[in-house]
N, C-alpha and C positions, 0 to 999 in steps of 0.2 A: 637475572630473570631465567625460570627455570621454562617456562612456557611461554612460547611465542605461537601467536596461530592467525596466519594471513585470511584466509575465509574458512568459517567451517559451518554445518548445518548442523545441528545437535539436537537431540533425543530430552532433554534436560540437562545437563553438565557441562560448565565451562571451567577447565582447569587454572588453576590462580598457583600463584607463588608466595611465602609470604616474604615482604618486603627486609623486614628485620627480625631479629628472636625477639619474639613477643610484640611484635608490631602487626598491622593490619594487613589483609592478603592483597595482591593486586595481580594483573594481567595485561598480557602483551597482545590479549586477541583483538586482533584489529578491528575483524567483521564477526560476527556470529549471528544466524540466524536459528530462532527457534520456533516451527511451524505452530506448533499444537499451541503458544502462547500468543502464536502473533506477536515478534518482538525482532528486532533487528537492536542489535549489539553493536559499536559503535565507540571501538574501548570502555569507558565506562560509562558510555551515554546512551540512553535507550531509544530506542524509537514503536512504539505501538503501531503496528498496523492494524487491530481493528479499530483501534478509536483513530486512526487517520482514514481507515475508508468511511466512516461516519461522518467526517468530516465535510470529505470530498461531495455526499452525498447533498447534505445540507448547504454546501455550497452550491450544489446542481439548484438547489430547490430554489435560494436565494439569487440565483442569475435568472431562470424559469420568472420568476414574480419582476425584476427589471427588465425582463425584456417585455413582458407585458405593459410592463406600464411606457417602456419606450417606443412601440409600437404603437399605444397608442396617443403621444406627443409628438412625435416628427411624421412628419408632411413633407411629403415634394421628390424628387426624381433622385436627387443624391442623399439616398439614405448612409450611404458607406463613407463619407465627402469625397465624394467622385468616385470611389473605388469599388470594383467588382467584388462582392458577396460569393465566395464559394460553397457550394455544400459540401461535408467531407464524407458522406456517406448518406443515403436515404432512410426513412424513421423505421421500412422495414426491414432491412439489412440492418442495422443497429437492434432494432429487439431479436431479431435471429440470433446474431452473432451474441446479446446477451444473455440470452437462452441457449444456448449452446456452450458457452462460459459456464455457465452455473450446472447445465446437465454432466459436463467435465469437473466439476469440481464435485461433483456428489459420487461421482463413479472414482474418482482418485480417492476421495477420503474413505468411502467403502472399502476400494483395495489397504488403504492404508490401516483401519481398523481390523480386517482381517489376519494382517501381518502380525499387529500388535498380541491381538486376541490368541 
């Protein structure tokens, strides 16, 4: 193996070897991540992040519609079975903090387009 690569962040190119003369190429990069794809590398397994944050999303939506419907079938003093309900944050510290998320992410990709450009 000509190229081995423990994490790397890549522009487009992931370097391969080829296995045999005239056999298929392969790779020893363990992690690669590629932003502008959304793609996490994984030797030869891929992993999508933007169809995994779509994912996560529509699971919000699909927990959002059961908690409706189980708030409105249980009754009575121990909603939790006896156990304390924490909140982990309040609804408006959460949209801050997601707005603020996303105003940093529009200002990184700005910079990062300028670089490219």
């Amino acid at each position: 193996m000509d190229c081995f690569s423990g994490w790397c962040i890549t522009d487009r190119l992931v370097l391969k070897t080829v296995s045999n003369p005239g056999g298929s190429w392969s790779s020893a990069g363990l992690r690669v991540f590629y932003p502008a794809g959304g793609v996490l590398i994984f030797d030869e397994r891929r992993l999508c992040l933007f169809e995994l944050e779509v994912e996560l999303i529509e699971l919000r939506i699909r927990i959002a519609d059961k908690l409706k419907e189980l708030r409105e079938s249980i009754k009575g003093q121990a909603n939790y079975g006896g156990r304390i309900g924490e909140v982990v944050m309040k609804e408006r510290e959460a949209r801050q903090r997601f707005m603020e998320w996303q105003h940093r992410r529009v200002e990184a990709l700005e910079e990062l387009a300028k670089r490219k450009g």
